[in-house]
N, C-alpha and C positions, 0 to 999 in steps of 0.2 A: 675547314674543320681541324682539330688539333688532333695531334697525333699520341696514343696511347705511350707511345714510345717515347723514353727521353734518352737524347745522346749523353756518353759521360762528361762531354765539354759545357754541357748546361745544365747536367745532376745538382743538386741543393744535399744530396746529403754527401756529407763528410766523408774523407777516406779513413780507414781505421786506423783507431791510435795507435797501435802497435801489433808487431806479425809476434805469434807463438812461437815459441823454439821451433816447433816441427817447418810450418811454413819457413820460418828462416833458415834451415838447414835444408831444407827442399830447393831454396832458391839458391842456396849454396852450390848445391851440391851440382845444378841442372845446369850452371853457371860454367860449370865442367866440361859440360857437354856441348861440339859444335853445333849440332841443328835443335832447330827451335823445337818446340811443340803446337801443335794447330789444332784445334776443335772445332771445327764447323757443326752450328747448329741450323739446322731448315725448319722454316716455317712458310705460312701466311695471314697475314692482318685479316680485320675482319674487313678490311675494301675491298680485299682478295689479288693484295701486290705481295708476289712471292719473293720472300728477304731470305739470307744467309749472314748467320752473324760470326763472321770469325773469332774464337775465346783464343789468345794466347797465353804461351806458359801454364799451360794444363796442365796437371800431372793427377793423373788416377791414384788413388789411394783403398786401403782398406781395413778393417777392424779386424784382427779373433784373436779368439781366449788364447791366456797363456794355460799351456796345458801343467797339472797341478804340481807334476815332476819338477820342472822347470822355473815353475812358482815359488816351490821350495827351496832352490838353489839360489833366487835372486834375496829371497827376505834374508840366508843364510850369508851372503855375498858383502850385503851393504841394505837391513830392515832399514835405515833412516831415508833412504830414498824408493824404498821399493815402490812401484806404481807409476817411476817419473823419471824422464829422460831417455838416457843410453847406456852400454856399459859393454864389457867383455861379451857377453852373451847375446845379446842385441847384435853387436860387431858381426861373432859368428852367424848367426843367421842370415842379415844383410851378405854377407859376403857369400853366404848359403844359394840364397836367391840372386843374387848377381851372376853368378857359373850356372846357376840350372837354366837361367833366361839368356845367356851368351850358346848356350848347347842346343837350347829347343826352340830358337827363332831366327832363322837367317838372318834376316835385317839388324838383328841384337848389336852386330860386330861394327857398326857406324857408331856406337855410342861407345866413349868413355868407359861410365856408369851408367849400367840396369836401372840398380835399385838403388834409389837417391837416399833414403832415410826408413829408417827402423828404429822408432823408439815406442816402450812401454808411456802407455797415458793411464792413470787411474782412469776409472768409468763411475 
């Protein structure tokens, strides 16, 4: 019987044409850092053979609003790119959450860099 599953050494489809700024400055950044990153996902098939798939170079990410204060100061800053990239203010925050995550997580102090990338994306 074939298997649901295809390895990436016999996948047909493509790797992507090209990584986004973020991804690229993620891998930049993580590039920094001596230990890897591990995701372990568990499952089981429907034969009922229980697999673990190791994802590397995971990096957890997340979305939110720029609060409207702060909104104001980026269109006032540089309107021609507002919505994209990185800047002074992006900078500050990153480095914001890099000292709150070295302070509130033991293990924090093996890494480099926390927090790899902090950039503004339109939505």
């Amino acid at each position: 019987p074939s298997s649901p599953y295809i390895s990436p050494e016999k996948s047909s489809t493509p790797p992507p044409l090209g990584l986004s700024d973020s991804s690229r400055a993620a891998e930049v950044a993580a590039c920094a850092n001596s230990l890897a990153s591990i995701f372990r996902v568990y499952g089981v098939t429907e034969q009922g053979q229980s697999i673990c798939a190791h994802v590397h170079s995971f990096f957890p990410y997340f979305y939110c609003r720029v609060p409207s204060s702060i909104g104001r100061r980026l269109i006032q800053e540089d309107p021609q790119h507002y919505g994209e990239g990185t800047n002074a203010i992006t900078a500050q925050f990153q480095a914001f959450l890099d000292d709150w995550i070295l302070k509130s997580q033991s293990t924090a102090k093996n890494f480099e860099k926390r927090c790899l990338d902090v950039r503004i994306e339109r939505k």
